[in-house]
N, C-alpha and C positions, 0 to 999 in steps of 0.2 A: 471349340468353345469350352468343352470341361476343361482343355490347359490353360486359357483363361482365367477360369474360375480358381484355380490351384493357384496359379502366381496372384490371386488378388487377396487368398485366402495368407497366403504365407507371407507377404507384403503386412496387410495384417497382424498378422502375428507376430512379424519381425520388428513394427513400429510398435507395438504393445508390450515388447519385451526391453526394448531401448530407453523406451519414457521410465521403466524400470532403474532404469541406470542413473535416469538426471536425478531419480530421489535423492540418490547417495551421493549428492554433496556436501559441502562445506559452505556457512554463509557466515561473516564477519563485515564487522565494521572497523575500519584502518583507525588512525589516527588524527586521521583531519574528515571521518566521519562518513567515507564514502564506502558504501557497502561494496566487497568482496566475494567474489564467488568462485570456487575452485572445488576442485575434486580429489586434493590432496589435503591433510590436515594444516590449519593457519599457524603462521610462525610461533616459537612459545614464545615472543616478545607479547602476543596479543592476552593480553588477561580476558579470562574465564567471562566477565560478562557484560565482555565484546563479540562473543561467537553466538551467533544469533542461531545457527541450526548444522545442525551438525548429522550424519548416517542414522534414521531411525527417531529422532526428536522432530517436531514443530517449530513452526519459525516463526521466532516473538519477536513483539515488536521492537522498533526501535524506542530506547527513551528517551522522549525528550522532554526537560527539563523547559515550561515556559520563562521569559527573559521578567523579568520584574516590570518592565514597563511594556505591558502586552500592548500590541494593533490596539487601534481602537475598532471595536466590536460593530456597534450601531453605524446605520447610512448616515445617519446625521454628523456621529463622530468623522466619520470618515471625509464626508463633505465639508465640517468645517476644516480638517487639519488640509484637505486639497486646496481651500481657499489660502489656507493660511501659506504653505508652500507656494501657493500659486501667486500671491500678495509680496512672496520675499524673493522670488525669482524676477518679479515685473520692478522691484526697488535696486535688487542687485543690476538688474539691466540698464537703470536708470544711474545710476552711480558711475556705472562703467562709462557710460554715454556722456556724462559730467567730464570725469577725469578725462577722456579721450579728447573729448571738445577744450578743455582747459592745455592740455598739453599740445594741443596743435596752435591755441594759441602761443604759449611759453615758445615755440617753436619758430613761429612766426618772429614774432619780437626779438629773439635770438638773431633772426637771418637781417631783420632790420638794425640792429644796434653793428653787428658783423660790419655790414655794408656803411653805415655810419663812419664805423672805426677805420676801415678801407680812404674813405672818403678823407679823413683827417690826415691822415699816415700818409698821401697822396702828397699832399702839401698845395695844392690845387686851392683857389679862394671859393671860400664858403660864405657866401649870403645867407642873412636872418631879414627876420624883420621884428623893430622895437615896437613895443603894445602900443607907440601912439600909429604905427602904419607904416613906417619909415623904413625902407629900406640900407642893411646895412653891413659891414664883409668882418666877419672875425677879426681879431687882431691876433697877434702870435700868444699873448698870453692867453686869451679868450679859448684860443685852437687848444693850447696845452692844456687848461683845467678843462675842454668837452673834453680832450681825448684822456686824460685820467679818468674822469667820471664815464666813459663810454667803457676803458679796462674795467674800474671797479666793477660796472653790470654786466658783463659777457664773462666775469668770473661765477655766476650763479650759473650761465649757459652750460650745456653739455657741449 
């Protein structure tokens, strides 16, 4: 038991001598702010008061400089500016959901107008019908000004 006691005592005293050792570092702040810790001195690129603690000094703090337009402070601030982000993420959502919806029409109406122009180019007879009811088949002029006007709109198409 006493060689117990001995290696527990010098265990001891050997971690009591080592926490000795962490004093004597080096503590800086880089250049994009992020604290450094070493046991060698910081490069002399680092100006003087960027080296936050150095062998035998205290370790100051960082300064920082607050931005001009601080957080807001109060619950109240904070809950309205949540609502207000919360307000322009549910419009930006809504926008998305517009344009997405309008473009699958545009898309649609593209594969319609496609298949129109298909259908022309065919040379195949095309039945209409005249607004009094009356059934009745393109003529070749009739065919040529659809199929112009079917090019003109499939050049807005992707």
């Amino acid at each position: 038991m006493p060689g117990n006691t001995l290696r527990h005592l010098s265990l001891a005293v050997l971690l009591c001598v080592s926490g000795g050792a962490a004093v004597a570092q080096y503590v800086w702040q880089d250049e994009k702010g992020v604290r450094q810790y070493s046991d060698v001195p910081p490069p002399a690129s680092v100006p003087q008061e960027r080296i936050l603690k150095s062998p035998g000094t205290m370790v100051r703090p960082v300064p920082t400089a607050a931005p001009p337009s601080a957080a807001p402070s109060s619950l109240a601030e904070r809950e309205a500016d949540f609502q207000k982000r919360r307000a322009e993420a549910a419009e930006k959502q809504q926008k998305d959901q517009e344009q997405a919806r309008q473009d699958a029409e545009r898309k649609r109406n593209c594969e319609r107008l496609a298949q129109y122009g298909r259908a022309l180019e065919s040379g195949e007879r095309i039945r209409g019908v005249t607004p009094s009811g009356e059934r009745n088949y393109l003529s070749d002029e009739e065919r040529e000004r659809e199929l112009r006007e079917n090019r003109r709109a499939r050049e807005h198409c992707i």
